[in-house]
Biopython code that builds the backbone (N, CA, C, O; Angstrom):
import numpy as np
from Bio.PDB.StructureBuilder import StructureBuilder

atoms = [
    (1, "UNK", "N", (-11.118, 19.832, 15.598)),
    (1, "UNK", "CA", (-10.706, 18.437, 15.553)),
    (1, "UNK", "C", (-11.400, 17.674, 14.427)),
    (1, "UNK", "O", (-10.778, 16.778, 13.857)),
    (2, "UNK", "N", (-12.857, 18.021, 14.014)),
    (2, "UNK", "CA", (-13.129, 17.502, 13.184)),
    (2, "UNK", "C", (-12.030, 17.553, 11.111)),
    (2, "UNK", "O", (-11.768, 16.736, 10.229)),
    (3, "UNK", "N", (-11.848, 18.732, 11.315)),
    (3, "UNK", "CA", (-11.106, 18.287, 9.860)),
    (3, "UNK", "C", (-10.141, 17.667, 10.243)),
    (3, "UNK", "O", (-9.904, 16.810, 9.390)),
    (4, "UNK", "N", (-9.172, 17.589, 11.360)),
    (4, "UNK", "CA", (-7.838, 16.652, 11.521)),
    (4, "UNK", "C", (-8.911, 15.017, 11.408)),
    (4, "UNK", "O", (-8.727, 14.110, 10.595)),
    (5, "UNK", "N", (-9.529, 15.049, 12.026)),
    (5, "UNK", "CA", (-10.240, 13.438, 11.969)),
    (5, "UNK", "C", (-10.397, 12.911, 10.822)),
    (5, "UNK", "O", (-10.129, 11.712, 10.750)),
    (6, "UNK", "N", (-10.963, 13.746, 9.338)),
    (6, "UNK", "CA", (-11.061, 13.601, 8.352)),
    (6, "UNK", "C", (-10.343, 13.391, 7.701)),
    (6, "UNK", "O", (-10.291, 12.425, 6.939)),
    (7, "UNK", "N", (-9.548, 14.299, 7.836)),
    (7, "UNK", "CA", (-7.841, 14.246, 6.953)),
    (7, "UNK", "C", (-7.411, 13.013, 7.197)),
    (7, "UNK", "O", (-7.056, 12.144, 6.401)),
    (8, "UNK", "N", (-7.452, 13.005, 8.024)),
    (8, "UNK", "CA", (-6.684, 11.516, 9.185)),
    (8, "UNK", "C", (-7.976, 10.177, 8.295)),
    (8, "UNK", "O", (-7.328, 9.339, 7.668)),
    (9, "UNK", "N", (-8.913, 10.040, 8.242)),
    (9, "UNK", "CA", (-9.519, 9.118, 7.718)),
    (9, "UNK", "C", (-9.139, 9.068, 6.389)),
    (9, "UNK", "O", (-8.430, 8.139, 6.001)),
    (10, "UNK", "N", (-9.495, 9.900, 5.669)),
    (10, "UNK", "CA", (-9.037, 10.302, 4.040)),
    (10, "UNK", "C", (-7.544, 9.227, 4.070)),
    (10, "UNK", "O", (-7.429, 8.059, 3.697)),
    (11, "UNK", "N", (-6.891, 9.830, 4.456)),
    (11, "UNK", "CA", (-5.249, 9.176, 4.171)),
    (11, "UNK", "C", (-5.390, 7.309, 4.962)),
    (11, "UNK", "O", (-5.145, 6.199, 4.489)),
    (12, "UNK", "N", (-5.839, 7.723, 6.169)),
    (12, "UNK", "CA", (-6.137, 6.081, 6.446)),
    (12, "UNK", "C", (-6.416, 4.951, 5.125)),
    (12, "UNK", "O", (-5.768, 3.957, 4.795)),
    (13, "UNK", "N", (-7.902, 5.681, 4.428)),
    (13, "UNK", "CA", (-8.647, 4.908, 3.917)),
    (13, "UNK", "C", (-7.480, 4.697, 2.395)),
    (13, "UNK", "O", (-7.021, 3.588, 2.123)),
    (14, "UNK", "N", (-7.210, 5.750, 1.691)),
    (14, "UNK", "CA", (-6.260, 5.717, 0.854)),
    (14, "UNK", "C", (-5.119, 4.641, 1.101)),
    (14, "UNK", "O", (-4.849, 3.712, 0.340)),
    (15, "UNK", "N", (-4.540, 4.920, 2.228)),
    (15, "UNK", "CA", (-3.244, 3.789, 2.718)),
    (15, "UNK", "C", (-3.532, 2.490, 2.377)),
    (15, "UNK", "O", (-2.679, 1.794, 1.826)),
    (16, "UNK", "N", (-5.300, 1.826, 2.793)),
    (16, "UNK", "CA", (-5.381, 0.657, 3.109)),
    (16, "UNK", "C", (-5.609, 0.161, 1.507)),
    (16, "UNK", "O", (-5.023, -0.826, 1.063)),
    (17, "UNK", "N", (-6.430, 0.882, 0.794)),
    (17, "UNK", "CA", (-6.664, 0.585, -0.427)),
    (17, "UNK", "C", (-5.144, 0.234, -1.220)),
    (17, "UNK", "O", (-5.082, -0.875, -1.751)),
    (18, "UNK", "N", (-4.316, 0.845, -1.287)),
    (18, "UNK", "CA", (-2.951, 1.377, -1.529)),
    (18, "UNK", "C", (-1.987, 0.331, -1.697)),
    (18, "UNK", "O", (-1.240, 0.075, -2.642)),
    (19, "UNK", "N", (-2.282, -0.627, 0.229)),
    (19, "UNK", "CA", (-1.664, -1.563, 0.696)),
    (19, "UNK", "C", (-2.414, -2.994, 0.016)),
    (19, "UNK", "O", (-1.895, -4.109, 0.059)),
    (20, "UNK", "N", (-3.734, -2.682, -0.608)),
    (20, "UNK", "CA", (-4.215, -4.332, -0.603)),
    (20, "UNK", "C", (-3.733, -3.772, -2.421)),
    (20, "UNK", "O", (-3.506, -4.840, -2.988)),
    (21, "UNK", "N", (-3.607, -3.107, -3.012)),
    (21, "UNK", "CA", (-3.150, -2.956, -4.485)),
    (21, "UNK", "C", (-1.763, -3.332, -4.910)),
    (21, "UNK", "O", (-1.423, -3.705, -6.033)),
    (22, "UNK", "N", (-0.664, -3.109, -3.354)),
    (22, "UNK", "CA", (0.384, -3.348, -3.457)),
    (22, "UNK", "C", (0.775, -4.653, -3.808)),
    (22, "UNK", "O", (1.456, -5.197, -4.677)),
    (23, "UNK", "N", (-0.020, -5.022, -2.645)),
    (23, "UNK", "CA", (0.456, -6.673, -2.187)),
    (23, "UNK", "C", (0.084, -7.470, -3.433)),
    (23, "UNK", "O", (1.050, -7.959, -4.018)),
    (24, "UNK", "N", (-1.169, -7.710, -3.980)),
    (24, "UNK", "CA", (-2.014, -7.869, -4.871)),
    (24, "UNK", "C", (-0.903, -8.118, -6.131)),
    (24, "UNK", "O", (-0.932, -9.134, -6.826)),
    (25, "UNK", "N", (0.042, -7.066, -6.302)),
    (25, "UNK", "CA", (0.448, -6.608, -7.464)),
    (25, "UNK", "C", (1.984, -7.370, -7.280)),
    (25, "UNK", "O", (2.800, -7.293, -8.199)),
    (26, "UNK", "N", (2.193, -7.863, -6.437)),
    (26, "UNK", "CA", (3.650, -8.726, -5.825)),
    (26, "UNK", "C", (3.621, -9.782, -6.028)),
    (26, "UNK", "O", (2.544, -10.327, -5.790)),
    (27, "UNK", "N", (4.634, -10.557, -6.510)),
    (27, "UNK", "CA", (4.631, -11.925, -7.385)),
    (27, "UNK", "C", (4.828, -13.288, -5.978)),
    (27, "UNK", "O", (5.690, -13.410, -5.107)),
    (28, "UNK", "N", (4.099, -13.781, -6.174)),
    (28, "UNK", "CA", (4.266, -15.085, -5.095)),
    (28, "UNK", "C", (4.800, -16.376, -5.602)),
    (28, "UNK", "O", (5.575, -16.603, -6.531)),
    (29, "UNK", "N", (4.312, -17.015, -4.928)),
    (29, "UNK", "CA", (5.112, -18.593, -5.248)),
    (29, "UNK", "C", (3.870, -18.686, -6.416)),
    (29, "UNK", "O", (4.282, -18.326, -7.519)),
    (30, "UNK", "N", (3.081, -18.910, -6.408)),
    (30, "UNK", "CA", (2.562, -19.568, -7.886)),
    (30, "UNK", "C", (2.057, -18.333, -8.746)),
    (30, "UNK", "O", (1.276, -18.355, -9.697)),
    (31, "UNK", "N", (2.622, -17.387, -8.242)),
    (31, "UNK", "CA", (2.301, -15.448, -9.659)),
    (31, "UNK", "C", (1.013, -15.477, -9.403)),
    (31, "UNK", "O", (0.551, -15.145, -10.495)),
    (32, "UNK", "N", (-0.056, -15.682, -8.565)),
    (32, "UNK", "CA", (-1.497, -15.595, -9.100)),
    (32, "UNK", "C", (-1.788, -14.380, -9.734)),
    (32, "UNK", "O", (-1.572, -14.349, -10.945)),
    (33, "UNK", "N", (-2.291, -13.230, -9.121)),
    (33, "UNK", "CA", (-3.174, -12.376, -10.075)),
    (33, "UNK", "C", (-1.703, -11.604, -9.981)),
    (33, "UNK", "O", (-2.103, -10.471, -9.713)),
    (34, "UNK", "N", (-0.179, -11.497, -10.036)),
    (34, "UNK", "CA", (0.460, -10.497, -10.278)),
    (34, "UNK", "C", (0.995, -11.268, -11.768)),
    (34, "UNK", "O", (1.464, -10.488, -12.597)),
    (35, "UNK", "N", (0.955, -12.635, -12.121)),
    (35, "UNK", "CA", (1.237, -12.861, -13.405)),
    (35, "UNK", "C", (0.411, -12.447, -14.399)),
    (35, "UNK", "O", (1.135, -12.398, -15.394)),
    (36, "UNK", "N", (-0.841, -12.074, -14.744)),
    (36, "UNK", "CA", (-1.165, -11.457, -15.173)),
    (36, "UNK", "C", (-1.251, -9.864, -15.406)),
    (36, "UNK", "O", (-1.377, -9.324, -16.506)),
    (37, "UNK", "N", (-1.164, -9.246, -14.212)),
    (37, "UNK", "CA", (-1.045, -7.955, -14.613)),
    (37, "UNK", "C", (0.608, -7.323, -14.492)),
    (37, "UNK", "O", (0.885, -6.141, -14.288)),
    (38, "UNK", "N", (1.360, -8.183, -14.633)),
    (38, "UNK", "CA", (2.730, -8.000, -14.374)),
    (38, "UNK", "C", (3.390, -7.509, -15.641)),
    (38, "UNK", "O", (4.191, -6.589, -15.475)),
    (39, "UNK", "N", (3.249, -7.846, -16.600)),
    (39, "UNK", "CA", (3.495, -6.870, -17.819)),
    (39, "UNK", "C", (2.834, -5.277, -18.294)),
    (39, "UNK", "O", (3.430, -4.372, -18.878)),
    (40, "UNK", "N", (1.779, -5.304, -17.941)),
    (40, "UNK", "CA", (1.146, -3.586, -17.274)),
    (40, "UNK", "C", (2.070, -2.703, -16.209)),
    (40, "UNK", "O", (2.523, -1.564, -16.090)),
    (41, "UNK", "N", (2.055, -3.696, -15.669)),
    (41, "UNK", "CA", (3.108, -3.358, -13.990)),
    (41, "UNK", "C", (4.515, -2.958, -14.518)),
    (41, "UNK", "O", (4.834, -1.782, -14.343)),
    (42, "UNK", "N", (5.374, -3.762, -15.127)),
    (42, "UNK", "CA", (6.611, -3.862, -15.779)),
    (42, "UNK", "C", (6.632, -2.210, -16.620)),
    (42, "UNK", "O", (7.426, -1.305, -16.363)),
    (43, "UNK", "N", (5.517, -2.175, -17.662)),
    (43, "UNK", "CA", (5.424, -1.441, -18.306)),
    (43, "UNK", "C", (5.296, 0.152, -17.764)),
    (43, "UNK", "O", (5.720, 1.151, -18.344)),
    (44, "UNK", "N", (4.499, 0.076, -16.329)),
    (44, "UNK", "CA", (4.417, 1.511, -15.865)),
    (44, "UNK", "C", (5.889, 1.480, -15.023)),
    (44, "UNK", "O", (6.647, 2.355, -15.443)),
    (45, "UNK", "N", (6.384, 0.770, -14.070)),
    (45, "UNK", "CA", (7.554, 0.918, -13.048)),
    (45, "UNK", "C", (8.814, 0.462, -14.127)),
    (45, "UNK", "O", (9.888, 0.948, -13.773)),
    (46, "UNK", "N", (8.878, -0.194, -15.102)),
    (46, "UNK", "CA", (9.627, -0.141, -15.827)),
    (46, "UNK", "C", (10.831, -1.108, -15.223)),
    (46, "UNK", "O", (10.726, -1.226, -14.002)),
    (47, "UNK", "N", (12.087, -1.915, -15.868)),
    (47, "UNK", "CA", (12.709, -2.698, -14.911)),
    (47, "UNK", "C", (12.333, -4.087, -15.302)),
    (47, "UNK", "O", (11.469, -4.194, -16.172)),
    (48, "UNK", "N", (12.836, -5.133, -14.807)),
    (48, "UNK", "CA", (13.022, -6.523, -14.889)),
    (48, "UNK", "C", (12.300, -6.749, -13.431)),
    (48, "UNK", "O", (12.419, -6.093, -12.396)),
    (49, "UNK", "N", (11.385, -8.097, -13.766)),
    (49, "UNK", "CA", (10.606, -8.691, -12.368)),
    (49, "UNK", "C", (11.358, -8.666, -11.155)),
    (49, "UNK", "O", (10.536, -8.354, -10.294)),
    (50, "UNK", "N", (12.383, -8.813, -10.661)),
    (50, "UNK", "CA", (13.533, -8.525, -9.433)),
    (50, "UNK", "C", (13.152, -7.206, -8.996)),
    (50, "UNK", "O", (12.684, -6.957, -7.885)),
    (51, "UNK", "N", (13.433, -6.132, -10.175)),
    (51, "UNK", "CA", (13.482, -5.313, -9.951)),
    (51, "UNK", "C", (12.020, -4.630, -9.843)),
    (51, "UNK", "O", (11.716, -4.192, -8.733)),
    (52, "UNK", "N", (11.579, -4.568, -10.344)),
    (52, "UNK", "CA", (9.829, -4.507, -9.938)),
    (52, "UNK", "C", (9.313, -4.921, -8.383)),
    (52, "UNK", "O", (8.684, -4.256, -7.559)),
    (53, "UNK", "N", (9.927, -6.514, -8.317)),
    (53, "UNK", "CA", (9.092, -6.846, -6.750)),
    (53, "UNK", "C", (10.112, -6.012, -5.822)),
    (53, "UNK", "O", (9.713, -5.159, -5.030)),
    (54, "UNK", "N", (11.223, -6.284, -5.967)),
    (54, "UNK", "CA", (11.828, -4.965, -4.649)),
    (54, "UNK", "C", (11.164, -3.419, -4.613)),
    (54, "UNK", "O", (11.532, -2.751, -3.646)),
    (55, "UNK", "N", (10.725, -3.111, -5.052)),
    (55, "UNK", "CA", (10.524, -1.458, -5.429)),
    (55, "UNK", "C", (8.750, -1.583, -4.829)),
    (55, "UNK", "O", (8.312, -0.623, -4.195)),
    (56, "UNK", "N", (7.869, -2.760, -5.076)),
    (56, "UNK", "CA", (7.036, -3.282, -4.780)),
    (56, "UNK", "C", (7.135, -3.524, -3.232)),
    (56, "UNK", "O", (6.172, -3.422, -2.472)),
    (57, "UNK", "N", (8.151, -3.790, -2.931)),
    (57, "UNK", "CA", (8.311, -4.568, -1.788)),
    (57, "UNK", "C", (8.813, -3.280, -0.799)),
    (57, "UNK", "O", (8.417, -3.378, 0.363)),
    (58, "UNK", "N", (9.423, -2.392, -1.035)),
    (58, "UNK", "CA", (9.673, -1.345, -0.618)),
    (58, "UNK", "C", (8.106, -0.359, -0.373)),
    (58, "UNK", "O", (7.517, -0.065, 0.667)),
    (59, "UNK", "N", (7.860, -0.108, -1.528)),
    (59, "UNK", "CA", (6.516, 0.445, -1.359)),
    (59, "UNK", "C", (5.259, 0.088, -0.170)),
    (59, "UNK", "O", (4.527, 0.815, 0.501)),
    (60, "UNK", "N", (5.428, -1.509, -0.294)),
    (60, "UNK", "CA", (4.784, -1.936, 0.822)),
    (60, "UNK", "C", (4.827, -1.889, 2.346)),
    (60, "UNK", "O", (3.988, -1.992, 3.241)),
    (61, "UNK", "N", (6.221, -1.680, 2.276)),
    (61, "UNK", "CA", (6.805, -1.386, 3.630)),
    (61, "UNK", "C", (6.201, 0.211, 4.494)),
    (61, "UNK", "O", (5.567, 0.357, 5.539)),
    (62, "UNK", "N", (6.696, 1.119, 3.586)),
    (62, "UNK", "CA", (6.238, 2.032, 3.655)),
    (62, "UNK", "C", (5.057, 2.491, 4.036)),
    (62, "UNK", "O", (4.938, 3.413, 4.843)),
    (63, "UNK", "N", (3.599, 1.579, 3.210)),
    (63, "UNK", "CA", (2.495, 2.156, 2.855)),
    (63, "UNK", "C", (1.904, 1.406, 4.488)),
    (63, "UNK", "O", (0.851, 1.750, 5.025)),
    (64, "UNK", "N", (2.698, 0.527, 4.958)),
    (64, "UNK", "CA", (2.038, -0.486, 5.835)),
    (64, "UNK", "C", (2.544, 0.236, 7.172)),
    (64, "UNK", "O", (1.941, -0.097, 8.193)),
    (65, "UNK", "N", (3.520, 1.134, 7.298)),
    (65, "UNK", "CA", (4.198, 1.903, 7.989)),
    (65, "UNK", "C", (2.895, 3.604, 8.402)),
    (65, "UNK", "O", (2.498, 4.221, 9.390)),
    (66, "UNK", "N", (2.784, 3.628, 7.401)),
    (66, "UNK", "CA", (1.673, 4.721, 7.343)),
    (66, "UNK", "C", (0.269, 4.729, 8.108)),
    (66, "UNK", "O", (-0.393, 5.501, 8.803)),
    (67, "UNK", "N", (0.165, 3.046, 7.433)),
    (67, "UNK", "CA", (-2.058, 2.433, 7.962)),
    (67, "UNK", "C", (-1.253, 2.056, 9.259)),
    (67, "UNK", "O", (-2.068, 1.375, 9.881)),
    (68, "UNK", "N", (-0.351, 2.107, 9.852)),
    (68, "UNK", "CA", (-0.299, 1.536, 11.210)),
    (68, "UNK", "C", (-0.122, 2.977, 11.917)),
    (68, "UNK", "O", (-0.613, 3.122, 13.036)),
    (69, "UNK", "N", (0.520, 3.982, 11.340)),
    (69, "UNK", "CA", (0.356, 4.861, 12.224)),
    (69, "UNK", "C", (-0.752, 5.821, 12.178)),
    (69, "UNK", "O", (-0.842, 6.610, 13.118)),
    (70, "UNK", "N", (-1.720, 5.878, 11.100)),
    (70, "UNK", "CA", (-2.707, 6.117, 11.404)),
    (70, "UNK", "C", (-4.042, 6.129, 11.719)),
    (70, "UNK", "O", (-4.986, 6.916, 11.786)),
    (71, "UNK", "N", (-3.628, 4.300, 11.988)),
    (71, "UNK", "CA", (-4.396, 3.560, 12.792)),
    (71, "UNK", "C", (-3.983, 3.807, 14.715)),
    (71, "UNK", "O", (-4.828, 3.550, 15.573)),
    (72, "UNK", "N", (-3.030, 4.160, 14.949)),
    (72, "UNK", "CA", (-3.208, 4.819, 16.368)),
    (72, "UNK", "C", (-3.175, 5.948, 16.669)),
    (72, "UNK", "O", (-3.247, 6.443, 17.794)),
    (73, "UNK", "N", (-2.993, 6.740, 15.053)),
    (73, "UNK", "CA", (-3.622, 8.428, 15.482)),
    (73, "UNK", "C", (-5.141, 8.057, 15.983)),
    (73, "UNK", "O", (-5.432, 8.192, 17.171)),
    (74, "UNK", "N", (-5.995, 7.635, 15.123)),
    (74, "UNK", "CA", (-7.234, 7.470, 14.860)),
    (74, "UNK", "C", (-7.454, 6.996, 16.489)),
    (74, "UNK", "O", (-8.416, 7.353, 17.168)),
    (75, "UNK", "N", (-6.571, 6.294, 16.864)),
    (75, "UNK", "CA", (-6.926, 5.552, 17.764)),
    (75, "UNK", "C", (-7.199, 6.254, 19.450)),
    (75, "UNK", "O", (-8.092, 6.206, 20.297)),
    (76, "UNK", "N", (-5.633, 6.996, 19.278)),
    (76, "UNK", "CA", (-5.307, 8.524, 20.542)),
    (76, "UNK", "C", (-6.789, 9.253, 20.063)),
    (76, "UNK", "O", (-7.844, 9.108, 20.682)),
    (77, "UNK", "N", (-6.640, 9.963, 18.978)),
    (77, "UNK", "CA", (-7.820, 11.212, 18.662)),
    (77, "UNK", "C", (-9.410, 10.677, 19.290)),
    (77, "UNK", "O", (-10.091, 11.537, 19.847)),
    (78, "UNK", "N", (-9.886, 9.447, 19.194)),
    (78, "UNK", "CA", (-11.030, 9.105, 19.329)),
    (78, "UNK", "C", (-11.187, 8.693, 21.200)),
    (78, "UNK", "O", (-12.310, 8.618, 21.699)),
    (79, "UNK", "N", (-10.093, 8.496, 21.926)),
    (79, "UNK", "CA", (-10.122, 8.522, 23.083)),
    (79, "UNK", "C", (-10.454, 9.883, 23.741)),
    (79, "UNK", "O", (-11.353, 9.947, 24.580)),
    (80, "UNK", "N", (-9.730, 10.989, 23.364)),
    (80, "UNK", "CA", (-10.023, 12.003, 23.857)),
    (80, "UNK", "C", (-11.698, 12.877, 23.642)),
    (80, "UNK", "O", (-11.912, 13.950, 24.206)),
]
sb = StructureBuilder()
sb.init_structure("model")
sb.init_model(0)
sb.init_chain("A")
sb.init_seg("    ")
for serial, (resi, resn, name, xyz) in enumerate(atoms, 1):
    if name == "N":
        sb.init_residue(resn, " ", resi, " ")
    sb.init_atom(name, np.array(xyz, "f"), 0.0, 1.0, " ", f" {name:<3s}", serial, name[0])
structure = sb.get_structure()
């Protein structure tokens, strides 16, 4: 059980980092820190800002889909 716990932390910890890079990187009502790095951003995902925050926005879904479920693996595994 111990390497599943690990594995299981490893990817946790990755997810959460993952998820605060996502969000971070998603354009809001006043662009804070994604107007600046949004031409870097543009430049690696490639695409027009629309198209960037959906794909962004997708990603997030996903990644937030992941830290939640292995936030109640973590959660089952440590009961037993």
């Amino acid at each position: 059980m111990d390497v599943v716990q690990v594995i299981l932390t490893v990817v946790h910890v990755l997810s959460a980092i993952t998820l605060i890079v996502v969000i971070v990187l998603q354009s809001g009502k006043s662009a804070g820190l994604s107007g600046s790095i949004a031409g870097g951003a543009e430049a690696i995902f490639g695409g027009k800002k629309k198209g960037l925050d959906e794909l962004l926005s997708k990603i997030t879904i996903g990644v937030a889909i992941l830290f939640a479920l292995t936030s109640l693996v973590a959660v089952i595994l440590s009961r037993q």
